[in-house]
PAVOMAR-12576 format. One record per residue: residue in one letter; x, y, z of N, C-alpha, C in turn. Coordinates in nm, 2 decimals. Example, Ala and Ser with C-alpha at 12.3 -4.5 7.8 and 13.67 -1.06 7.14 Angstrom:
<rs>
R:res:nu:nv:nw:cau:cav:caw:cu:cv:cw
R:a:1.32:-0.57:0.78:1.23:-0.45:0.78:1.32:-0.33:0.78
R:s:1.28:-0.22:0.71:1.37:-0.11:0.71:1.29:0.00:0.79
</rs>
This chain:
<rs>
R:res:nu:nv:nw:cau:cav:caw:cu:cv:cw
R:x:-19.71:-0.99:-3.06:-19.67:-1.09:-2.96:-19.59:-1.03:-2.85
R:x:-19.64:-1.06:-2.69:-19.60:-1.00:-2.63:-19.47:-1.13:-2.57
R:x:-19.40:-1.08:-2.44:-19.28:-1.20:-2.33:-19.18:-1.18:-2.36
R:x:-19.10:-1.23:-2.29:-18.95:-1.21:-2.32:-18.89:-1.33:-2.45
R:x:-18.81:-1.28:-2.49:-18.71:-1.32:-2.58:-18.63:-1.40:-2.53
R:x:-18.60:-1.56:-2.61:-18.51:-1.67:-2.58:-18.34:-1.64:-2.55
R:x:-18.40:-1.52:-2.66:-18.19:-1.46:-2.59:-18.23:-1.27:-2.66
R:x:-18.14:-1.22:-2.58:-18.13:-1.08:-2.63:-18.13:-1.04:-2.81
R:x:-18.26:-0.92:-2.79:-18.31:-0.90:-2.95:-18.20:-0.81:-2.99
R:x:-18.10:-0.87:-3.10:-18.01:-0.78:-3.16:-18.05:-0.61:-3.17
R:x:-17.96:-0.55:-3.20:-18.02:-0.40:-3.18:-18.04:-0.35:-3.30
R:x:-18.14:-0.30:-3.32:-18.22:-0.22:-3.45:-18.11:-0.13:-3.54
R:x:-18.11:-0.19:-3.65:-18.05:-0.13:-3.76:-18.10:0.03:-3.76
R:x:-18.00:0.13:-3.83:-18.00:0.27:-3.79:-17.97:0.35:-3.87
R:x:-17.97:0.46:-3.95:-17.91:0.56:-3.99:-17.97:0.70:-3.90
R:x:-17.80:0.73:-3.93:-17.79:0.88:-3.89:-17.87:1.00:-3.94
R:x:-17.94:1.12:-3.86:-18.01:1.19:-3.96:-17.92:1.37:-3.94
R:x:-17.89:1.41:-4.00:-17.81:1.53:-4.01:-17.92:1.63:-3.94
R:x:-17.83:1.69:-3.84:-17.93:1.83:-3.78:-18.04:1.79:-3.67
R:x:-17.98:1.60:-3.65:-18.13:1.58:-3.53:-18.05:1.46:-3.44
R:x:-18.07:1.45:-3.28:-18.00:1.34:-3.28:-18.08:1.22:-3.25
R:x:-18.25:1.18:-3.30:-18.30:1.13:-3.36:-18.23:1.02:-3.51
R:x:-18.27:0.93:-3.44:-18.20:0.80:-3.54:-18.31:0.75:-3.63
R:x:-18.26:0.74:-3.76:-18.37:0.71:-3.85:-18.37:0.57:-3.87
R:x:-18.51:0.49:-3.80:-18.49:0.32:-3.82:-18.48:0.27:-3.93
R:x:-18.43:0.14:-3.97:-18.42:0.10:-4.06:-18.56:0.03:-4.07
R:x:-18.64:0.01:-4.18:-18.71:-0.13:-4.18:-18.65:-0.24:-4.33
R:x:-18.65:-0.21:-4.44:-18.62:-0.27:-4.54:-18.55:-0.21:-4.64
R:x:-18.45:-0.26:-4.70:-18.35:-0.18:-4.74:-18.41:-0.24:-4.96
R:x:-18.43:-0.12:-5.04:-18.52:-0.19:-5.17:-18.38:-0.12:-5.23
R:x:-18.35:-0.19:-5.37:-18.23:-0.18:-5.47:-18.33:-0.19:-5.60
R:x:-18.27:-0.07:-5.66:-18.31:-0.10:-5.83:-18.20:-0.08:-5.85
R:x:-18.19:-0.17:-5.99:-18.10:-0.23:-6.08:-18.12:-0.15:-6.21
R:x:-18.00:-0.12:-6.28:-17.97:-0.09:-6.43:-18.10:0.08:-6.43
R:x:-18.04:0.16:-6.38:-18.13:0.29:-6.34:-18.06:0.37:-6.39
R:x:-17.98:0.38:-6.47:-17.88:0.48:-6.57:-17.86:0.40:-6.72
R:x:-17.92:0.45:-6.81:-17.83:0.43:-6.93:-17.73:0.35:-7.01
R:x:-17.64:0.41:-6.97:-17.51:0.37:-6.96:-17.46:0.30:-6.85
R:x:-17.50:0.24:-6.78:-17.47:0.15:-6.70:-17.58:0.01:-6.75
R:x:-17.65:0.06:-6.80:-17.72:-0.07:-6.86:-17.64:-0.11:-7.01
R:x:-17.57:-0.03:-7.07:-17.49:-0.08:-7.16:-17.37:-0.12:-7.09
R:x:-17.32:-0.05:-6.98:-17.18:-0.14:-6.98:-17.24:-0.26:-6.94
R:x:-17.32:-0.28:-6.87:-17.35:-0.43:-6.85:-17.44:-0.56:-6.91
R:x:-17.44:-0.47:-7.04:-17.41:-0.60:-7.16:-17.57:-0.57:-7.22
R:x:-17.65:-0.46:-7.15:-17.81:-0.46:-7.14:-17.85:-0.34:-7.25
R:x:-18.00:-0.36:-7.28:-18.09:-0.25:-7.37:-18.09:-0.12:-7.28
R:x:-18.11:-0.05:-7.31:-18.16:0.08:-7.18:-18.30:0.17:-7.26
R:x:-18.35:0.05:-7.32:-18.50:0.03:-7.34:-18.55:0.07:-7.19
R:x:-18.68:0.17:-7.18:-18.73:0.20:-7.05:-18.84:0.10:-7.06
R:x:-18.77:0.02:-6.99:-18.87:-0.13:-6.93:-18.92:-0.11:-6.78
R:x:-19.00:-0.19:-6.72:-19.04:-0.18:-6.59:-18.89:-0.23:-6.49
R:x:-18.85:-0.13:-6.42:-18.72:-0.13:-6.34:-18.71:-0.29:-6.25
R:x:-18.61:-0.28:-6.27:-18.56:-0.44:-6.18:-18.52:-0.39:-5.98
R:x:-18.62:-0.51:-5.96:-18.57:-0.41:-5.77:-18.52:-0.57:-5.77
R:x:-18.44:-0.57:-5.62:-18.38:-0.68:-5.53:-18.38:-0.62:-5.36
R:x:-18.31:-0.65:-5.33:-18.34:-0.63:-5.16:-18.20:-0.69:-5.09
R:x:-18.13:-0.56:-5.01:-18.10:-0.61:-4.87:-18.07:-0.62:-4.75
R:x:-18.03:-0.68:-4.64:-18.11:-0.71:-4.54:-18.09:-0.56:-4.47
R:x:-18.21:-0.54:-4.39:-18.16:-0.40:-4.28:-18.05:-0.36:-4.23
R:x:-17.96:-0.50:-4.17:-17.86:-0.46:-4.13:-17.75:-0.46:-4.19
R:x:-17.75:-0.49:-4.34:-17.67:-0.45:-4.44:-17.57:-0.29:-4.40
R:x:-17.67:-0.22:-4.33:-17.66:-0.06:-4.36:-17.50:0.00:-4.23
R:x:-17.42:0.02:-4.33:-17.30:0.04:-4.21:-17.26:0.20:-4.25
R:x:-17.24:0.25:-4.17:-17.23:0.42:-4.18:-17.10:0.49:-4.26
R:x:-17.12:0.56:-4.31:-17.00:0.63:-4.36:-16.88:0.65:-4.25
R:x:-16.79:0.64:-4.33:-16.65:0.64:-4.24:-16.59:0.55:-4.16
R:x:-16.70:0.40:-4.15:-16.65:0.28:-4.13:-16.62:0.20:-4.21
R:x:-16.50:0.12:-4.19:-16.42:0.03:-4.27:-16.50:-0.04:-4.29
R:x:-16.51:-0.13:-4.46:-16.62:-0.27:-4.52:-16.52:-0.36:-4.54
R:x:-16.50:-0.50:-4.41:-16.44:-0.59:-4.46:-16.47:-0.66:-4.63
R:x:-16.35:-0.69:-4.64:-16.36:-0.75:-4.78:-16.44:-0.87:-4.75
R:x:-16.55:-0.90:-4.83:-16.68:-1.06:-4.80:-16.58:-1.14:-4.87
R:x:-16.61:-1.26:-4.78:-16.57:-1.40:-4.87:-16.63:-1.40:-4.96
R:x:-16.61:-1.56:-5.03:-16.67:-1.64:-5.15:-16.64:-1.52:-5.30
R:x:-16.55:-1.44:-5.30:-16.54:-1.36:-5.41:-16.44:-1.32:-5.44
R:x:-16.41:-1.30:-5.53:-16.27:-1.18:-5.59:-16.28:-1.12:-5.62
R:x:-16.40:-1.02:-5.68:-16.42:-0.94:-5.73:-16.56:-0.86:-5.71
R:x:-16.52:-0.79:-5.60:-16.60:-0.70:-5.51:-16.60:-0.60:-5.57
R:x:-16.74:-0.53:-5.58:-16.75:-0.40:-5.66:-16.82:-0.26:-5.61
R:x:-16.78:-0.15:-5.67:-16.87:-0.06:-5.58:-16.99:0.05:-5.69
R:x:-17.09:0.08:-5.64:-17.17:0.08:-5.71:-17.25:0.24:-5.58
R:x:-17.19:0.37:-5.71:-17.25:0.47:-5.61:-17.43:0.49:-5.63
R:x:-17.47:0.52:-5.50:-17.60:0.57:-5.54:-17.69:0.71:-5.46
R:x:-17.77:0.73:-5.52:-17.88:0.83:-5.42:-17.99:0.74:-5.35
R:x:-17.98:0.77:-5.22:-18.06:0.66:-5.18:-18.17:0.71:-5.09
R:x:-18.28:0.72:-5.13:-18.42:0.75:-5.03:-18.47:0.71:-4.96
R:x:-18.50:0.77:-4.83:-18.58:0.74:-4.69:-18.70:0.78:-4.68
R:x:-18.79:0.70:-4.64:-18.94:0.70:-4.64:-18.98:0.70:-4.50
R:x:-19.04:0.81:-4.50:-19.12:0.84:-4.37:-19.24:0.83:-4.33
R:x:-19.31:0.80:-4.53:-19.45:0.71:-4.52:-19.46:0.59:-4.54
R:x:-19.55:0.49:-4.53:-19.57:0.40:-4.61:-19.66:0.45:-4.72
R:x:-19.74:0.32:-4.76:-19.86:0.23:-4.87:-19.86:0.18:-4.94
R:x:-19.93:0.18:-5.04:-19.95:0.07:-5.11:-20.01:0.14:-5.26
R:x:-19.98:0.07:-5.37:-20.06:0.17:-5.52:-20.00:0.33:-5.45
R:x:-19.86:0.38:-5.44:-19.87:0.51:-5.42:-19.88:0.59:-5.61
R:x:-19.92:0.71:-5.63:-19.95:0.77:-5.75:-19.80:0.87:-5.75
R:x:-19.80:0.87:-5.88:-19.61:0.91:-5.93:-19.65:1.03:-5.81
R:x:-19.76:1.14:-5.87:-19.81:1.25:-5.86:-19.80:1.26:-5.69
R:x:-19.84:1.15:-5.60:-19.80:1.14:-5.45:-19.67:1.09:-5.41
R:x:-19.58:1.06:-5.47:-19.51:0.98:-5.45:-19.41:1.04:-5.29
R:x:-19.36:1.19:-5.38:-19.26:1.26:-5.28:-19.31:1.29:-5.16
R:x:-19.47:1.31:-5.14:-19.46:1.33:-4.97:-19.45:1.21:-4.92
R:x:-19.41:1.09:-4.97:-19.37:0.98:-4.86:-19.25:0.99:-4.78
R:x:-19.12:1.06:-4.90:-18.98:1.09:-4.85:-18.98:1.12:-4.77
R:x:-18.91:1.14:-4.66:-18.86:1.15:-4.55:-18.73:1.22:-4.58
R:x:-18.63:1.20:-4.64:-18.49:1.24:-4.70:-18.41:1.15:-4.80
R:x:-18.30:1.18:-4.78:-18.18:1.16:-4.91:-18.05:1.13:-4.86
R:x:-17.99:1.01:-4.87:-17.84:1.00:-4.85:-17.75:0.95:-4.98
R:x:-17.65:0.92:-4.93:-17.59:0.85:-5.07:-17.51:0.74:-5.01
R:x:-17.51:0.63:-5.13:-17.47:0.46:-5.07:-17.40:0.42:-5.16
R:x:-17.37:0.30:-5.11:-17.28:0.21:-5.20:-17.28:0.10:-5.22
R:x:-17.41:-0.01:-5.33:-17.42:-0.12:-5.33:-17.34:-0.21:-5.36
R:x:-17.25:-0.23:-5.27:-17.16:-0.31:-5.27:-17.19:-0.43:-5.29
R:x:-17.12:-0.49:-5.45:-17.20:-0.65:-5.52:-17.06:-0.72:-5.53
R:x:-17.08:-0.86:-5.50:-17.04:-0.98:-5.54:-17.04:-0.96:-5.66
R:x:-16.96:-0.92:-5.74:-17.01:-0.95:-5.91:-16.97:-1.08:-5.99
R:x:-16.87:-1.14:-5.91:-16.87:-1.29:-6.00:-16.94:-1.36:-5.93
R:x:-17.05:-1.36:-5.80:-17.12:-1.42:-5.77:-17.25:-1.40:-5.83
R:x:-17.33:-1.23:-5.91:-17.38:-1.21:-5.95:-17.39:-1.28:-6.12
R:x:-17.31:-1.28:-6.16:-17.27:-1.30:-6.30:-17.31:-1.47:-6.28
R:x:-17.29:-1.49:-6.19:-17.30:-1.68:-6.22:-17.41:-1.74:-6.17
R:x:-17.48:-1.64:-6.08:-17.64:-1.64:-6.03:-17.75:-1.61:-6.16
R:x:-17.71:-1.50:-6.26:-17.79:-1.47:-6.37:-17.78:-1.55:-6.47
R:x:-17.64:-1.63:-6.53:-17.67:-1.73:-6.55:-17.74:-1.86:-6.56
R:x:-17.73:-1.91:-6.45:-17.83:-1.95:-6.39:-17.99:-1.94:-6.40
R:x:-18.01:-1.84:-6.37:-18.18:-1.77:-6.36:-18.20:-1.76:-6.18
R:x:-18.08:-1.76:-6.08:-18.06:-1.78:-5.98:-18.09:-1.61:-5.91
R:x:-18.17:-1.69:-5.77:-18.14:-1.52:-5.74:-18.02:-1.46:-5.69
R:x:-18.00:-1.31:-5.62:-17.89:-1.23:-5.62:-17.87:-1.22:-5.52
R:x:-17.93:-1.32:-5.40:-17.88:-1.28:-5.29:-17.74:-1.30:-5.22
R:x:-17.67:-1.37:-5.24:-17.54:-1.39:-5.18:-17.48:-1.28:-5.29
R:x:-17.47:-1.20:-5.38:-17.43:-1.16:-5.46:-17.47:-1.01:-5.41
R:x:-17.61:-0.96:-5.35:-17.58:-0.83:-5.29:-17.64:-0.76:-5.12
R:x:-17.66:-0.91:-5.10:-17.69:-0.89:-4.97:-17.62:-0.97:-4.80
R:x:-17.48:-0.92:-4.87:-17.41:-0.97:-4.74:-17.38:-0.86:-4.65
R:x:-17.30:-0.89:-4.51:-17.28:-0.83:-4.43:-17.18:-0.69:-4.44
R:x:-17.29:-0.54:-4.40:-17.17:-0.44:-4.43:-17.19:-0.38:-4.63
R:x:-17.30:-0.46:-4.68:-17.32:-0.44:-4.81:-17.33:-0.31:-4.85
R:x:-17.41:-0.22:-4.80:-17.46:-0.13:-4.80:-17.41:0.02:-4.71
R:x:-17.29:0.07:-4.73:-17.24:0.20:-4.68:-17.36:0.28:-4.71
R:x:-17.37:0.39:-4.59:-17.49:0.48:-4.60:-17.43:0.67:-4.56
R:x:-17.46:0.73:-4.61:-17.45:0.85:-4.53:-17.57:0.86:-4.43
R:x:-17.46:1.03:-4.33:-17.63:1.06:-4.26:-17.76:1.07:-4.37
R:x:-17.90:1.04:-4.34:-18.00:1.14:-4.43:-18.01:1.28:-4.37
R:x:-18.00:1.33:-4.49:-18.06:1.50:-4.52:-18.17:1.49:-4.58
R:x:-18.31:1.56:-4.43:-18.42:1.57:-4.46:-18.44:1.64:-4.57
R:x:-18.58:1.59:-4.61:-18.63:1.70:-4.74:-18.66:1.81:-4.73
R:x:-18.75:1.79:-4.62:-18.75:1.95:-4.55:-18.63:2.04:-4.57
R:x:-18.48:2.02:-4.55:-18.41:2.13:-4.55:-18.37:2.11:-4.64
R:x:-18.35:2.01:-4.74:-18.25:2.02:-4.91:-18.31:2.04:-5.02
R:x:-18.46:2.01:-4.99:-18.55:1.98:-5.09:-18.57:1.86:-5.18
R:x:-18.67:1.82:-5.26:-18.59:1.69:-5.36:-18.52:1.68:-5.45
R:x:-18.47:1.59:-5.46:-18.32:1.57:-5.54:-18.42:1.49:-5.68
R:x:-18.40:1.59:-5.72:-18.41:1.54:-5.91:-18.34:1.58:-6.04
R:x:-18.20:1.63:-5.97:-18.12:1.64:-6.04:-17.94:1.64:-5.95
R:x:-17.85:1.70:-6.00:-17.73:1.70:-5.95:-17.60:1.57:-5.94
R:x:-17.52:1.59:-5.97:-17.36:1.55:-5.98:-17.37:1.43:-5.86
R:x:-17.34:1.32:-5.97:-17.35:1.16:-5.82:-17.18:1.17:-5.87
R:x:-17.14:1.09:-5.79:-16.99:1.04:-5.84:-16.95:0.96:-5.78
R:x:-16.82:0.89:-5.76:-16.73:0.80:-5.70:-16.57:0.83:-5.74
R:x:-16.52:0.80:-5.63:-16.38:0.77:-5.65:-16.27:0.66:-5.59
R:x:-16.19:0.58:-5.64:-16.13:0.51:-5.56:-15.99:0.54:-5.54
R:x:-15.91:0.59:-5.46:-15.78:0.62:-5.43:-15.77:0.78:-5.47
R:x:-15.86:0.83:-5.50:-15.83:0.95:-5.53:-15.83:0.97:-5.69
R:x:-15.90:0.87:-5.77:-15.93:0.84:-5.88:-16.07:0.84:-5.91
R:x:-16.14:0.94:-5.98:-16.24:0.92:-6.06:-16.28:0.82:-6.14
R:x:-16.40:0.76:-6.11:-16.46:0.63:-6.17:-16.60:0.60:-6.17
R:x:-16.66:0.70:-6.09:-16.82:0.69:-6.18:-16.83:0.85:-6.16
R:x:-16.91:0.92:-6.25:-16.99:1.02:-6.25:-17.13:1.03:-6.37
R:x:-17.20:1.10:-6.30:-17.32:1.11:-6.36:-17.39:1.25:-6.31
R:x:-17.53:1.26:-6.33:-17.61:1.33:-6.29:-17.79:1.23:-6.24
R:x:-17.82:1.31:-6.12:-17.95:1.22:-6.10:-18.07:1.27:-6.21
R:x:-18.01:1.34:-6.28:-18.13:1.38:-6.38:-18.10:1.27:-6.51
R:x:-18.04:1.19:-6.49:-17.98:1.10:-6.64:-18.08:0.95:-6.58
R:x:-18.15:0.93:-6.47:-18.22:0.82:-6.42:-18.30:0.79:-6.52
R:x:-18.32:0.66:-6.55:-18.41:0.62:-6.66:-18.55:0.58:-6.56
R:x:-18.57:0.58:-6.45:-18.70:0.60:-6.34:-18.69:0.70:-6.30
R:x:-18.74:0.80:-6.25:-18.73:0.90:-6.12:-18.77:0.88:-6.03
R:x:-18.71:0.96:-5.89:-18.74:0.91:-5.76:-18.93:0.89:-5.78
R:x:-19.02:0.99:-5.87:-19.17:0.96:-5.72:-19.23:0.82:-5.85
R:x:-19.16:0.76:-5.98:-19.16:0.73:-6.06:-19.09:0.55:-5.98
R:x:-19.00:0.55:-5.92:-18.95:0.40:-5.86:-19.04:0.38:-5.74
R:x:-19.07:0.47:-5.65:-19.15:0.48:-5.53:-19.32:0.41:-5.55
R:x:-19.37:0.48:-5.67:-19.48:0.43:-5.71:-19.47:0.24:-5.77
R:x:-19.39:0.20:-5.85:-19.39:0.11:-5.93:-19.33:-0.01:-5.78
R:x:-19.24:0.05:-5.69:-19.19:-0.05:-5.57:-19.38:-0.05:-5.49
R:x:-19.42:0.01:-5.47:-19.54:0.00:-5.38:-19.69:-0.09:-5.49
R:x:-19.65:-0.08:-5.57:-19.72:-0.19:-5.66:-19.71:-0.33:-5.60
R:x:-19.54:-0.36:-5.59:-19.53:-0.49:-5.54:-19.50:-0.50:-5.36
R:x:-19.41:-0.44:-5.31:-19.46:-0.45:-5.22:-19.58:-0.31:-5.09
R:x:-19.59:-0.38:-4.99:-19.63:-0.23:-4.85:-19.52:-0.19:-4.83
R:x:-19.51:-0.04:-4.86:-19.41:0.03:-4.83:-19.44:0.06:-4.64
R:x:-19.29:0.08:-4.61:-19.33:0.14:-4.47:-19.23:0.26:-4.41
R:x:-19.29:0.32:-4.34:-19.14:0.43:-4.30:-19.07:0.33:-4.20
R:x:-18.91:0.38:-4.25:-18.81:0.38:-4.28:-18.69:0.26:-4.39
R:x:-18.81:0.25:-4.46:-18.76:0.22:-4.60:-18.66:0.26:-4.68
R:x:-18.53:0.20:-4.69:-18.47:0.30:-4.77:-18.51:0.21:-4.96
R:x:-18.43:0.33:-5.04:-18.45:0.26:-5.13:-18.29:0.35:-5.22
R:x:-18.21:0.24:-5.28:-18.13:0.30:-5.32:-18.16:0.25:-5.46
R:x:-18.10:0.37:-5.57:-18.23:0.40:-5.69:-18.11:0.39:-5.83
R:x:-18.01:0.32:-5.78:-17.92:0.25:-5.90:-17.82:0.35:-5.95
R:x:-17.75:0.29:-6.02:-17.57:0.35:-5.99:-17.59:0.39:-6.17
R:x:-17.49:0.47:-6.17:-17.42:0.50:-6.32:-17.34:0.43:-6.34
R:x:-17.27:0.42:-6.50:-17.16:0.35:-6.56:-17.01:0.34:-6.45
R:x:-16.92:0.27:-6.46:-16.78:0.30:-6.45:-16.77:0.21:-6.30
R:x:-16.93:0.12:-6.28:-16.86:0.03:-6.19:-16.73:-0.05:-6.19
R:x:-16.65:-0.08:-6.03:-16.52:-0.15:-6.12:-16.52:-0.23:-5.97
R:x:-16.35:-0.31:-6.00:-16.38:-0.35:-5.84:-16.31:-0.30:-5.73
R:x:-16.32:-0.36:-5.61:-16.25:-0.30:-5.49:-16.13:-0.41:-5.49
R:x:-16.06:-0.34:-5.35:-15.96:-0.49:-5.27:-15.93:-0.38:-5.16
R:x:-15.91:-0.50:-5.03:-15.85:-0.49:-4.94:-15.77:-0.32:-4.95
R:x:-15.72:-0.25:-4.86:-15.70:-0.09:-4.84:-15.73:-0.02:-4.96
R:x:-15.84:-0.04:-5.01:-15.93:0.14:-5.10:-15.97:0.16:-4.97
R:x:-15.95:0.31:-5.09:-15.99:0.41:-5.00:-16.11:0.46:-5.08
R:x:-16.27:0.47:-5.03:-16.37:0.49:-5.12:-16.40:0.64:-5.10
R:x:-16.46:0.71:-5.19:-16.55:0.87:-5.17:-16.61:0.89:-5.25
R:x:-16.71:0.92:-5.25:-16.82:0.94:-5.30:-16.95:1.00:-5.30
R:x:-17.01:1.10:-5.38:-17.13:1.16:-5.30:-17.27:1.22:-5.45
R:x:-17.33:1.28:-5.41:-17.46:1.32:-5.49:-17.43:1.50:-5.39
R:x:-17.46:1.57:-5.53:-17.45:1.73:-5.53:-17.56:1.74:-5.39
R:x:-17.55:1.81:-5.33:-17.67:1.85:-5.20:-17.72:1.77:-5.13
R:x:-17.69:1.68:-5.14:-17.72:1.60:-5.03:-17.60:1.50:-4.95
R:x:-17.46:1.47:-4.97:-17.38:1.44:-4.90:-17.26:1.41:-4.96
R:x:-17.13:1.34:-4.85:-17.03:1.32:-4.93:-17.00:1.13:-4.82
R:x:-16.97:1.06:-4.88:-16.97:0.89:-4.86:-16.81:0.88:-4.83
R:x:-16.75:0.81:-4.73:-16.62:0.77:-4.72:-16.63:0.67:-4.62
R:x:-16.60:0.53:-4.70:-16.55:0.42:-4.64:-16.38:0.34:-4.71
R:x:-16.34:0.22:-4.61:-16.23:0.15:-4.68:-16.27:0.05:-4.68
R:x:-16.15:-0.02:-4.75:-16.21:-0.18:-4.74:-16.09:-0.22:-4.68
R:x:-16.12:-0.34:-4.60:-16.06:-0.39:-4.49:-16.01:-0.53:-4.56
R:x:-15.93:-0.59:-4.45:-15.94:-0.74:-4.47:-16.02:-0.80:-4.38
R:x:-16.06:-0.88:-4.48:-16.18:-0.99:-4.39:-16.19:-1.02:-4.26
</rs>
């Protein structure tokens, strides 16, 4: 569709790419859920390897490391949830485990920041998750670190901290999917497209935030995450 627009087109969601000053577009931001173990038991779950749970949110979700995350309404109990999160530089469709990684593009690390008593009262329900993890600023991102220079990440030290306090650690080798393993089974249901991110689920020791944390957080070789939380 070609003409002009009824009012000015907001400006394209973005991440930073380390070593280029090329900006990596956003197109759709994919979440799997319960992707560690032990994070499927703290939250009440089997860690039976079932077919992985995705959800989605919005592009502009994505706010950069070292910017402040107002605290979102409608909640009290704001949570942070570290991840490795992958950028796609290809799309398709039916991708094979075996093809999976030449779609990558790179590797950052995020922070699915969830509503959790909004979540909790959505699953009850049978409700979906979206006010629960797809509000504004949801999604802290680092630069991506191409694959080309780090290589793929199928293993190494994820963590979190809040105040200078340890509260999640793991390794990406403890994933109950692997990266070319979520990539294939997301492209089942939807067209993948470059610049897809996909962040590929947190370890145990989620907790919540408030107003002045101080967040950090990162995955071994591929980055280190620092945001606060603000007031609303």
């Amino acid at each position: 569709m070609t003409g002009k627009w009824v009012f000015p087109a907001p400006p394209a969601p973005a991440v930073a790419v380390i070593g280029a000053e090329a900006l990596f577009p956003v197109h759709r931001v994919y979440c799997v859920g319960r992707n560690y173990p032990d994070h499927v038991r703290e939250m009440g779950g089997d860690p039976a390897r079932e077919p992985p749970i995705f959800f989605s949110k919005p592009a502009d979700a994505v706010s950069p490391s070292g910017r402040d995350v107002p605290y979102p309404g409608r909640t009290s109990n704001l949570h942070h949830e570290i991840e490795l999160v992958v950028a796609l530089g290809r799309g398709g469709r039916d991708i094979a485990v075996a093809d999976a990684l030449e779609h990558v593009f790179g590797y950052a690390v995020g922070n699915d920041l969830t509503r959790r008593d909004l979540q909790a009262a959505a699953r009850k329900k049978g409700a979906p998750w979206d006010t629960a993890k797809g509000f504004d600023a949801s999604a802290p991102i680092t630069p991506i670190s191409p694959a080309d220079e780090i290589g793929h990440v199928n293993r190494g030290r994820i963590w979190l901290e809040v105040n200078g306090v340890l509260r999640q650690q793991a390794d990406i080798a403890d994933m109950v999917w692997s990266v070319p393993e979520v990539i294939a089974e997301l492209s089942a249901y939807y067209l993948l497209g470059p610049g897809d991110l996909i962040f590929t689920g947190t370890p145990a020791g989620v907790g919540p935030l408030v107003a002045g944390d101080r967040v950090r957080g990162g995955v071994e070789g591929v980055g280190q995450l620092e945001h606060g939380i603000s007031t609303a």
